[in-house]
C-alpha positions as CSV (number, residue, x, y, z in Angstrom):
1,X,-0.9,-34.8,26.9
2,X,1.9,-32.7,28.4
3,X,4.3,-33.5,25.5
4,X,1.3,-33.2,22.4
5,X,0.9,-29.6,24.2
6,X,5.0,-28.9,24.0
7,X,4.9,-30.4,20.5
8,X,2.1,-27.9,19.2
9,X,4.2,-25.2,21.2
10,X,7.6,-25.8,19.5
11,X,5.6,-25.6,16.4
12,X,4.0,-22.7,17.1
13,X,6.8,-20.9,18.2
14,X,8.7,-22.3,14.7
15,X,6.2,-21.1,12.4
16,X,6.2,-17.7,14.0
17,X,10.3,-17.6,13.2
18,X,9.8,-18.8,9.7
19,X,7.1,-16.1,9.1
20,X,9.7,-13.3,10.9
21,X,12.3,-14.2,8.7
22,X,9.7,-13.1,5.5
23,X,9.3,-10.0,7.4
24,X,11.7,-6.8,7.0
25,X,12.5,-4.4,10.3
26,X,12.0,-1.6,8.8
27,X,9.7,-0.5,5.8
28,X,7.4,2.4,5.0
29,X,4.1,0.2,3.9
30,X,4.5,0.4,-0.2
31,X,8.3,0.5,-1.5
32,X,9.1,4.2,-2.3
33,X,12.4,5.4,-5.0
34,X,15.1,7.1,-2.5
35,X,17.6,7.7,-5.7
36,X,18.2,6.9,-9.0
37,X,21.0,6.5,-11.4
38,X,20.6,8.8,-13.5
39,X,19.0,11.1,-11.2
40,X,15.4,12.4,-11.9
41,X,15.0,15.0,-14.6
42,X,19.1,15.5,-15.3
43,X,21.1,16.2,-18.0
44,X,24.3,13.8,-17.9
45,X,27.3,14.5,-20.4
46,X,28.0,10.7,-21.3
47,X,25.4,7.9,-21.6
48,X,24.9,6.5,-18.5
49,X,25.7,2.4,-18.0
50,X,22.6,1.3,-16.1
51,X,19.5,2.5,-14.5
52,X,20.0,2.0,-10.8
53,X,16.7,2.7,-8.5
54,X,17.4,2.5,-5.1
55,X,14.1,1.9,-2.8
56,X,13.0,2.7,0.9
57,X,12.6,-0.9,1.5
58,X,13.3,-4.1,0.3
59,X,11.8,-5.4,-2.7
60,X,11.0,-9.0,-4.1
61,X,13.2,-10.7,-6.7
62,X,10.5,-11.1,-8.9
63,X,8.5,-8.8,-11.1
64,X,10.7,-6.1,-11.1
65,X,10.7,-3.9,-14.7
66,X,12.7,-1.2,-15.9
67,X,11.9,-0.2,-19.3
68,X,13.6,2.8,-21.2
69,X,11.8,5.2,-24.2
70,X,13.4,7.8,-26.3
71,X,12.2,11.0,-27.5
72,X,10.4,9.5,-30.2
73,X,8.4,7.5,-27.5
74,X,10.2,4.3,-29.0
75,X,11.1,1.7,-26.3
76,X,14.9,0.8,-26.1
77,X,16.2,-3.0,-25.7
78,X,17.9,-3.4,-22.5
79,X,19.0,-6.0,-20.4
80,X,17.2,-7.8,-17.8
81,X,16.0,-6.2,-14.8
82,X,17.9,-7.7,-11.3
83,X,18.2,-7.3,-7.8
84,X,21.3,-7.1,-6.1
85,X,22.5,-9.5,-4.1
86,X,24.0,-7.4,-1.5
87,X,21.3,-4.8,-0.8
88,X,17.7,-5.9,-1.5
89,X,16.4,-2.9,-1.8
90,X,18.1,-1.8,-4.9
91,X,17.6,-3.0,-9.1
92,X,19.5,-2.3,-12.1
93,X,19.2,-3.0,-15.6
94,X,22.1,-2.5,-17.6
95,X,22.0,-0.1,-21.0
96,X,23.3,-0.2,-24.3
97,X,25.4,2.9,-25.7
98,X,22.4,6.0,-25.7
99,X,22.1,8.9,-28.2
100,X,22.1,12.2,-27.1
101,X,18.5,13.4,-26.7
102,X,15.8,12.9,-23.8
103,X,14.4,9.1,-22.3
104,X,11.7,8.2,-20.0
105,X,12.8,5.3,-17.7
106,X,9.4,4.0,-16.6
107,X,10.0,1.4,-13.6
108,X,7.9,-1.2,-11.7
109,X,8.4,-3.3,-8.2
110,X,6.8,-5.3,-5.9
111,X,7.4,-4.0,-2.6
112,X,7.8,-5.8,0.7
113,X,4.0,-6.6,1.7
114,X,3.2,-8.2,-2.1
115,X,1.8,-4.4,-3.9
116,X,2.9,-3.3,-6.9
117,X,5.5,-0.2,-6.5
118,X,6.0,2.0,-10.3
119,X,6.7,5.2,-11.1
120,X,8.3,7.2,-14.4
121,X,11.4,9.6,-14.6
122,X,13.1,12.0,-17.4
123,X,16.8,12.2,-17.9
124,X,18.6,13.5,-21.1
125,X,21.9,12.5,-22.7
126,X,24.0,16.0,-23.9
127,X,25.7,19.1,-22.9
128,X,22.6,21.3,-22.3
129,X,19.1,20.2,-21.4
130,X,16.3,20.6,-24.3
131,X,13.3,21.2,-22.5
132,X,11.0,18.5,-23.6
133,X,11.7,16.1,-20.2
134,X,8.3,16.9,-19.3
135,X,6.6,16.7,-22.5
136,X,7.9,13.7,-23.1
137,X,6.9,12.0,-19.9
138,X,3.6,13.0,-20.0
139,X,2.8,11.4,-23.5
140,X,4.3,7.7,-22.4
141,X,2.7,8.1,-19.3
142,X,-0.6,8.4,-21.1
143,X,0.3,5.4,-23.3
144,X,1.1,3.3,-20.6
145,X,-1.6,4.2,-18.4
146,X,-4.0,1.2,-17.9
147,X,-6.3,0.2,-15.2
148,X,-5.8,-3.7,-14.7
149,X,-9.4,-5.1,-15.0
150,X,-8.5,-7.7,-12.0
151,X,-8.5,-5.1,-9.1
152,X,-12.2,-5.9,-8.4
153,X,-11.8,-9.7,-8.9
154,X,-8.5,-9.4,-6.4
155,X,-10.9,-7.3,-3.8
156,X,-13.4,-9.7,-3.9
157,X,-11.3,-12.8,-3.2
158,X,-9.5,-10.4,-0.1
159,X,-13.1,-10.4,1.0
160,X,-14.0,-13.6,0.9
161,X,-10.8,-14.5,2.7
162,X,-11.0,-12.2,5.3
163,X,-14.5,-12.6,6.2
164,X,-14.2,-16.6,6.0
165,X,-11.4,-16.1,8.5
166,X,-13.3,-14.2,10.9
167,X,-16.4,-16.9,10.6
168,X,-14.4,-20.0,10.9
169,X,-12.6,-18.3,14.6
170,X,-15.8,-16.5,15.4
171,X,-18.1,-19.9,15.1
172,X,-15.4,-21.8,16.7
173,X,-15.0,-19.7,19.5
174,X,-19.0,-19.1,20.5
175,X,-19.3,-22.9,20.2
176,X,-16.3,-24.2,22.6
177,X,-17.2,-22.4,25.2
178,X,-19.2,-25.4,26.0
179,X,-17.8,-28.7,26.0
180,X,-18.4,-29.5,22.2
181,X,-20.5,-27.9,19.3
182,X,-24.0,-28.1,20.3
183,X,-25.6,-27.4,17.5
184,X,-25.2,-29.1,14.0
185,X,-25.3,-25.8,11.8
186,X,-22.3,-24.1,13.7
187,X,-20.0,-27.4,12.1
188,X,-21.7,-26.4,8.7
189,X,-20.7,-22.8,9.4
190,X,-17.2,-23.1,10.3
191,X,-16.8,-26.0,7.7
192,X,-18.0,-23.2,4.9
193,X,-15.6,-21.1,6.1
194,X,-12.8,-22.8,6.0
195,X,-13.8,-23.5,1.9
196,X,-14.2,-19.9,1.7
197,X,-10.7,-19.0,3.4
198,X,-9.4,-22.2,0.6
199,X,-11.4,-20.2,-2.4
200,X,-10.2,-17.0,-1.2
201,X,-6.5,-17.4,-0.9
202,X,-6.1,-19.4,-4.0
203,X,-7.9,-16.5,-5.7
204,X,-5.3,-14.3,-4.0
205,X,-2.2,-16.3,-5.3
206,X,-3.5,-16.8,-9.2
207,X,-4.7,-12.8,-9.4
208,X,-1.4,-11.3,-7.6
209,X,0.9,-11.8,-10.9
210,X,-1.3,-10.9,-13.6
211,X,-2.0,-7.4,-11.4
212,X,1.6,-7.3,-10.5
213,X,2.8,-7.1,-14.0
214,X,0.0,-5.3,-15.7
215,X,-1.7,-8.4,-17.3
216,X,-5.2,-9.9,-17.7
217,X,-7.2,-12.7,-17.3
218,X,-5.1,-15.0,-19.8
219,X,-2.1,-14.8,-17.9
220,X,-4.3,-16.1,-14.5
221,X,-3.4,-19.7,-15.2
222,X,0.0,-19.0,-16.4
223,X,2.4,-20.9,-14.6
224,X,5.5,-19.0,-14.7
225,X,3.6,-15.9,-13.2
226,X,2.1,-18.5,-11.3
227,X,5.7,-19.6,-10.2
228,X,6.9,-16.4,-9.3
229,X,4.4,-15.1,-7.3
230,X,5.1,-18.5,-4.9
231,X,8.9,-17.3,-4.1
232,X,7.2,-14.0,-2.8
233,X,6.4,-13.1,0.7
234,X,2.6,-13.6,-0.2
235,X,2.9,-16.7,-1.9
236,X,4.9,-18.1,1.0
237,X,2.3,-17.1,3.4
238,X,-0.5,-18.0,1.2
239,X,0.6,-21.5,1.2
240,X,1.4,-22.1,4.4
241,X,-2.6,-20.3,5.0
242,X,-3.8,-23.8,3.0
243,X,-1.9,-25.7,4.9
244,X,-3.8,-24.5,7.9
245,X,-7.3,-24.4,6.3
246,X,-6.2,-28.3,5.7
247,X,-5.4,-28.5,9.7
248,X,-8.7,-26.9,10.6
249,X,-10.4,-29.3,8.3
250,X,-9.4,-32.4,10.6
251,X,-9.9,-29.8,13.6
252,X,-13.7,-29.8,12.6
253,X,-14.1,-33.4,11.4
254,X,-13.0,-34.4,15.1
255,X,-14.7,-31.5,17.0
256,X,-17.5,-33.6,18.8
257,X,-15.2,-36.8,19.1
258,X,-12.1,-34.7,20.6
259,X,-11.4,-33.7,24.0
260,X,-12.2,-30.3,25.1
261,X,-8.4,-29.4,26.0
262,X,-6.3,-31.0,23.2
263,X,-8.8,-29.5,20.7
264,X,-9.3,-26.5,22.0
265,X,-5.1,-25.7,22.0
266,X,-4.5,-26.7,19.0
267,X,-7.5,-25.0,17.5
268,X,-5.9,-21.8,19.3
269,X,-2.4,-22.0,17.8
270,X,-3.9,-23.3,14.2
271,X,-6.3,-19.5,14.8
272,X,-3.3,-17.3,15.5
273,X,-1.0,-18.6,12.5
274,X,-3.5,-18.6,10.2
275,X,-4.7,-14.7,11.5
276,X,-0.2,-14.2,10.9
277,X,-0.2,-15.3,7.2
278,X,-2.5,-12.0,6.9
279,X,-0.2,-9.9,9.1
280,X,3.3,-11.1,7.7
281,X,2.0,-10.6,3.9
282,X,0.1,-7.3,4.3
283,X,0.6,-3.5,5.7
284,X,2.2,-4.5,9.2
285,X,4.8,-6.6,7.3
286,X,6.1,-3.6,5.3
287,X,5.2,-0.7,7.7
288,X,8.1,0.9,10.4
289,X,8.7,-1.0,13.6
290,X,7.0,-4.2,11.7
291,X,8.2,-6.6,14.3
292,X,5.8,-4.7,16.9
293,X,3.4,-3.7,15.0
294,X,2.8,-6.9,13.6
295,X,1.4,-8.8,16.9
296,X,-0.8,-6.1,17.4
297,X,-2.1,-6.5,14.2
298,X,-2.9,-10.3,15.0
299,X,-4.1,-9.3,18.5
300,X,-6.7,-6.7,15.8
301,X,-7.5,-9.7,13.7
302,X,-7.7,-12.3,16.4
303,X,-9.8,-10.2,18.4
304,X,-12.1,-8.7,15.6
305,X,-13.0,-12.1,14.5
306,X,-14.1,-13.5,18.0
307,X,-16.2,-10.3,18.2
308,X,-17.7,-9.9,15.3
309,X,-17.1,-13.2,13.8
310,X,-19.5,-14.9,16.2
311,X,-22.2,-12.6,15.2
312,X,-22.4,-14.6,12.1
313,X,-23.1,-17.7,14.5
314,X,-25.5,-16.6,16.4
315,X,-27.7,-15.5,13.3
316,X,-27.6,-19.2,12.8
317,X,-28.5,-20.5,16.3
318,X,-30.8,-17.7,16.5
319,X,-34.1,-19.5,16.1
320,X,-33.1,-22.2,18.0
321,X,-33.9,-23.0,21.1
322,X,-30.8,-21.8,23.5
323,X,-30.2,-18.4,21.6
324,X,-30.1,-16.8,25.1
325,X,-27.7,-19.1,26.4
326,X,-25.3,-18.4,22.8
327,X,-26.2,-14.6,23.4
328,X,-24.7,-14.6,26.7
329,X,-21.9,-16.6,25.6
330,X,-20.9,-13.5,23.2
331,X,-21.6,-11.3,25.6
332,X,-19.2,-12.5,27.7
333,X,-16.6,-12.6,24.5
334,X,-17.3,-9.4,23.7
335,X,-16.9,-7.3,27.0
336,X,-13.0,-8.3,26.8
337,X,-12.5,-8.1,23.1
338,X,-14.3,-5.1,21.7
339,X,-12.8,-2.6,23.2
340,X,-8.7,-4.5,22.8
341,X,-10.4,-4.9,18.6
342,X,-11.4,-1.2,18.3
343,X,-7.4,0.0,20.0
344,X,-5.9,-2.4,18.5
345,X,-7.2,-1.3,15.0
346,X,-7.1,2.7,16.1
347,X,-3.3,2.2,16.9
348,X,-2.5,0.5,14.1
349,X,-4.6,2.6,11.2
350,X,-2.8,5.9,12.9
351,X,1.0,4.1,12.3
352,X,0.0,3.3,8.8
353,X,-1.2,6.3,7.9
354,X,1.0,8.6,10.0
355,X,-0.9,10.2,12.3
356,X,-4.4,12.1,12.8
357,X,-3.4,15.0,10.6
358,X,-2.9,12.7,7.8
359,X,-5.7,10.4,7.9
360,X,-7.7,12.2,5.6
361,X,-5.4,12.9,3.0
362,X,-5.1,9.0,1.5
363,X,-7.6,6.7,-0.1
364,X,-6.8,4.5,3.0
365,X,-7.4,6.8,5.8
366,X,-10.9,7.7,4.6
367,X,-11.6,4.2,4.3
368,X,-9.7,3.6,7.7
369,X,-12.7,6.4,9.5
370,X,-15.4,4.7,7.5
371,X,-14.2,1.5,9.1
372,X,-14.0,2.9,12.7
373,X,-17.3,4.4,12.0
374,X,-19.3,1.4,11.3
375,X,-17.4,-0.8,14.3
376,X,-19.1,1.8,16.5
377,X,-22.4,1.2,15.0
378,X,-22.1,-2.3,15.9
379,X,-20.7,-1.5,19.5
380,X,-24.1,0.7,19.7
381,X,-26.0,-2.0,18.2
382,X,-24.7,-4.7,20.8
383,X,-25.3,-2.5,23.4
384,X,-28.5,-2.2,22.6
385,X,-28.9,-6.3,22.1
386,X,-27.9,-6.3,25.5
387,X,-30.4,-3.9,27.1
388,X,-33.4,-6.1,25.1
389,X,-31.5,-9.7,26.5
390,X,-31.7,-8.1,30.3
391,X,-35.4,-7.5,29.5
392,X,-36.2,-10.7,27.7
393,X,-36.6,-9.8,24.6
394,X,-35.8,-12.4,22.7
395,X,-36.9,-12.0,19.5
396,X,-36.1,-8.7,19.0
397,X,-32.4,-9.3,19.8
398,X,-32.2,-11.7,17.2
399,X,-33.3,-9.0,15.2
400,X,-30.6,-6.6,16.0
401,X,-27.9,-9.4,15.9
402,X,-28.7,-9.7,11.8
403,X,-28.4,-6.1,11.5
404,X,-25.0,-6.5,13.5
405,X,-24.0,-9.0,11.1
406,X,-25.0,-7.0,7.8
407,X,-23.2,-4.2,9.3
408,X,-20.0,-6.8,9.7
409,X,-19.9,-7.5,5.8
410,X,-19.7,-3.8,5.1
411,X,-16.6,-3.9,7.6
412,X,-15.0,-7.1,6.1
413,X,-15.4,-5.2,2.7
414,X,-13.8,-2.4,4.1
415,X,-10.9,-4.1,5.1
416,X,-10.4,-5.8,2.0
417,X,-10.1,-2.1,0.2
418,X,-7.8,-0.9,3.0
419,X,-5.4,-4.3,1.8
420,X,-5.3,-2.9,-1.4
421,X,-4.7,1.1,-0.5
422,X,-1.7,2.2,0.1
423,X,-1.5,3.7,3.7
424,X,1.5,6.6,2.3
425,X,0.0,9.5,0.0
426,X,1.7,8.9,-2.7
427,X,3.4,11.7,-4.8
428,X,1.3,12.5,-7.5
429,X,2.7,14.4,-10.8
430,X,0.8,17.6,-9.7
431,X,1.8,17.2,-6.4
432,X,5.3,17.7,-7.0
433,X,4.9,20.5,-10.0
434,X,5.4,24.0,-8.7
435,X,4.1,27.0,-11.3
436,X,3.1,30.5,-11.3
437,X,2.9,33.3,-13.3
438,X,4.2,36.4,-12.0
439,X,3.7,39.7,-13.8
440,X,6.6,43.0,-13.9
441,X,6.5,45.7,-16.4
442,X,3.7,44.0,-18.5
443,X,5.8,41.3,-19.2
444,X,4.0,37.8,-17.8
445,X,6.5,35.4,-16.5
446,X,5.3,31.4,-16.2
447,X,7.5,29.9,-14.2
448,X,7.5,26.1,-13.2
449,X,9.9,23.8,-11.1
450,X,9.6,20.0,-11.4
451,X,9.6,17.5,-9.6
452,X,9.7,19.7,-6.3
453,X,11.6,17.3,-3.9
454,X,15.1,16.6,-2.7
455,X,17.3,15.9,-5.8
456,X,17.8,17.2,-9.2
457,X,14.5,19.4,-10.7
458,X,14.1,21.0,-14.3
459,X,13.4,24.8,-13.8
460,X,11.6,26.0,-16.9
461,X,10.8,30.1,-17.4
462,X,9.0,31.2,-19.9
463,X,8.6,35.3,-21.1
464,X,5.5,36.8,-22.7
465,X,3.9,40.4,-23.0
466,X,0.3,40.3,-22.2
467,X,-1.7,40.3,-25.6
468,X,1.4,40.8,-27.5
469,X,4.9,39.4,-29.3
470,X,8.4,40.4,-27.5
471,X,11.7,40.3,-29.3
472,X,13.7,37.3,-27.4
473,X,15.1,38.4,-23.7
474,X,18.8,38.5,-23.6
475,X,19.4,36.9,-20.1
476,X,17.3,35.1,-17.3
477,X,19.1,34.0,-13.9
478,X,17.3,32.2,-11.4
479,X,19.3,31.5,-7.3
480,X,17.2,29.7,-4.6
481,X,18.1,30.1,-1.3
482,X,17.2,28.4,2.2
483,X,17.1,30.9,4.8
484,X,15.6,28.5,7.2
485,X,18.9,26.4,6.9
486,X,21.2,29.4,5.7
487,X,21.9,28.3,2.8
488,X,22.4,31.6,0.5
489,X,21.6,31.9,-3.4
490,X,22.2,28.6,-5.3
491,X,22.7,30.4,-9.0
492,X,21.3,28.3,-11.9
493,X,22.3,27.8,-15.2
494,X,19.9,29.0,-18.0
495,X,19.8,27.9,-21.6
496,X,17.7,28.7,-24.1
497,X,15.7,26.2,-25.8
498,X,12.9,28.2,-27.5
499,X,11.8,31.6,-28.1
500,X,11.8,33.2,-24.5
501,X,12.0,29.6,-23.0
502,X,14.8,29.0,-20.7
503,X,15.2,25.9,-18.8
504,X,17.5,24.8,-16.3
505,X,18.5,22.0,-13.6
506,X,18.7,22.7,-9.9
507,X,19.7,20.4,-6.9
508,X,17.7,20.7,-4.2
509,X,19.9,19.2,-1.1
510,X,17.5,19.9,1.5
511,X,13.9,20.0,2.0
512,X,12.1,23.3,2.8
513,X,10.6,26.7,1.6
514,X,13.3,27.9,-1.0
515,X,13.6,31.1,-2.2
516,X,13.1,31.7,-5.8
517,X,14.3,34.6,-7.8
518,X,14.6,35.1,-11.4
519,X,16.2,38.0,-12.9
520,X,15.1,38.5,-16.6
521,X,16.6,41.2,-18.8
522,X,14.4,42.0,-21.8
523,X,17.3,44.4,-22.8
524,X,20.9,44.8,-22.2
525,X,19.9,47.5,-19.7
526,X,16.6,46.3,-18.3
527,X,16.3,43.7,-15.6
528,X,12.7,42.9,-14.3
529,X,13.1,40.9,-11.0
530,X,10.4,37.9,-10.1
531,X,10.3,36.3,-6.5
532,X,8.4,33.2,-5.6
533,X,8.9,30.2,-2.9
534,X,8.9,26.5,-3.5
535,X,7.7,24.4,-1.7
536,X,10.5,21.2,-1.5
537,X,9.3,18.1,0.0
538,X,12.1,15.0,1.1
């Protein structure tokens, strides 16, 4: 017995290793572009040799995409997209001899915890900068915008998955804390749930590369895609998740003929690797400090699905005849691993999400405080279980337990969103567009800076007379400065590209509140001064 219980132990601790080695140090939850080459929205004198994106994390091998539009929103043949072998975190695709004019580099990743990274960026080939960057962008951008029709189908296998999961370790926990499984429906319970972790995760691995690479449902049984998505972090840990849906299959075929000890442990190490294949492909994996955040994510899951897991078995032993005997048996389970589930989860939501004051501000956080909210509920609704079991009340907590366990499937689906959310606000177009229109002398000036973050940005001004023509303006200057970092006037070179349109490129080093002030002189004697701040994020 001694050496089965060191055997399962080495394995155990083997496993784990494997699954660390899938798992990068340090990451920021959804791959984010540091720096490109060419830099974002800049004019470069000779055509460039490659697209280089650099990323805040690493990045899988496969599915990356880099593909390259001129000004006549025609795409451009260029070579394979690759990852370098020395830095992970970093693609290229090599370019063919460019025209001067303006391209849209349009880009597409898979970042460390399996989601889909993409993103868009101007750059122009020439002496002087023509304007039409943004233009541009905004028209393939529209071309190319398409919501993949297998987000809903990939939420709903998530779901099964997870909620399978937390059945199958819920079930198996209420019933082995007696000697064996009493009752013959808590075999059929956990037995479905192991076919629903199966149906889950397979849906999981055939979904991921259509989604991934912008497909739809003809490309679900394509096994290339197919092929790829197994060399990724997910596939890895999906398949080694089948491999332990397989184990718990034998667990459960030999659960009354088994001793209580040797089933029991390996039950327990076959529960927290198959709660790590979640961990090691999802948020945790990909998030800062993953290598501690990620136990505390199993301790969540592990935790969460003895809790409210076993909520769905006792609905089914509740019309039987020892339901108060089960309903203690949860009770106990549920005074130590409520309150561990609910910090657990709080600790790890706030590290995703990056803190109180920015919970609000993502798709994920507002799901993350309708989550917490409804794990209350059920705290409240237990509670009150256990004031009607310390009175006798049988029926009524039986009652209150399905409500618990409707309650739990709103959770589950919760949780499957949250998988799919990315925990970072991402940068939105807007959000990175600074513009105003400042008035001096009756002459309105609309002024706009883009993209306003660390690195190159286009600075456009445009002059006009309210109601009225004007006879072109013979000079605009624009400086930002940083006080806050004492950085004085950074001047900016202006070229026209229109009637009374000027545009020009700027490098922001810093982040910050900068300065802005644009000197326009409608005459040779006249100079109207504007002043603005930008707001430059890193």
């Amino acid at each position: 017995m001694r050496q089965r219980i060191i055997v399962s132990l080495v394995s155990f601790v083997a496993a784990i290793t494997c699954l660390l080695s899938l798992s990068s140090s340090s990451a920021s939850a959804h791959a984010i572009l540091d720096s490109s080459t060419p830099s974002p929205s800049s004019v470069v004198a000779v055509s460039p040799s490659e697209i280089r994106l650099d990323f805040n994390e690493q990045v899988e091998a496969s599915f990356g995409d880099i593909r390259l539009f001129d000004s006549k929103q025609r795409e451009i043949v260029i070579d394979e997209t690759i990852r370098s072998d020395v830095d992970n975190s970093i693609v290229s695709a090599q370019l063919p001899a460019l025209k001067d004019g303006v391209y849209v580099a349009v880009w597409r990743v898979v970042s460390a915890d399996g989601h889909p990274a993409n993103g868009a960026f101007p750059f122009e080939v020439g002496e002087t900068s023509s304007g039409n960057s943004n233009d541009l962008l905004q028209k393939i951008l529209l071309g190319l915008n398409k919501t993949s029709d297998l987000e809903t189908p990939m939420a709903l296998m998530r779901f099964v998955a997870f909620l399978s999961t937390m059945i199958l370790i819920g079930s198996a926990t209420l019933a082995r804390q007696g000697q064996h499984f009493s009752v013959r429906g808590l075999v059929r319970l956990a037995q479905y749930a192991t076919i629903g972790i199966a149906f889950g995760s397979v849906g999981v691995l055939l979904l991921q590369g259509p989604i991934v690479t912008g497909r739809s449902w003809g490309s679900v049984f394509d096994g290339a895609v197919l092929g790829d998505v197994i060399t990724t972090r997910l596939g890895v840990a999906v398949l080694l998740r089948l491999v332990l849906v397989v184990v718990w299959g034998g667990l459960l075929l030999s659960a009354v003929s088994s001793t209580h000890r040797q089933w029991k442990s390996t039950a327990v190490i076959t529960s927290v690797l198959l709660v790590a294949t979640f961990s090691f492909s999802g948020h945790p994996s990909a998030a800062p400090n993953s290598l501690f955040f990620i136990p505390i994510d199993i301790a969540h899951f592990l935790l969460l699905s003895m809790w409210v897991g076993a909520l769905f078995a006792l609905v089914v032993v509740s019309r039987t005849e020892h339901v108060q005997e089960y309903v203690q048996r949860f009770s106990r389970i549920a005074t130590f691993a409520m309150p561990v589930a609910v910090a657990t989860g709080v600790i790890q939501g706030l590290h995703l999400v990056g803190g109180v004051s920015a919970i609000t501000k993502s798709d994920y956080g507002r799901l993350l405080v309708l989550k917490t909210l409804l794990v209350l509920l059920v705290v409240a609704l237990g509670a009150r279980a256990r004031r009607r079991l310390h009175l006798t009340q049988t029926n009524s907590v039986s009652k209150v337990i399905q409500l618990e366990a409707l309650v739990v499937v709103v959770i589950v689906a919760c949780t499957a969103l949250l998988v799919g959310k990315s925990p970072v606000v991402a940068d939105s177009f807007d959000d990175l567009t600074f513009s105003a229109s400042l008035v001096q002398a009756n002459v309105v000036g609309d002024f706009s800076v883009l993209p306003t973050k660390v690195g190159a940005a286009e600075v456009h001004a445009i002059m006009s007379p309210p109601g009225g023509a004007m006879s072109p303006v013979v000079n605009v200057v624009v400086t930002f400065a940083l006080p806050s970092r004492g950085i004085p006037a950074i001047p900016v070179v202006m070229s026209s590209v229109g009637p009374n349109h000027w545009v020009g490129v700027v490098q922001f080093p810093y982040e910050g509140n900068w300065q802005m002030e644009i000197r326009v002189s409608p005459t040779k004697n006249e100079t109207l001064l504007y002043k603005s701040e930008v707001e430059v994020v890193g």
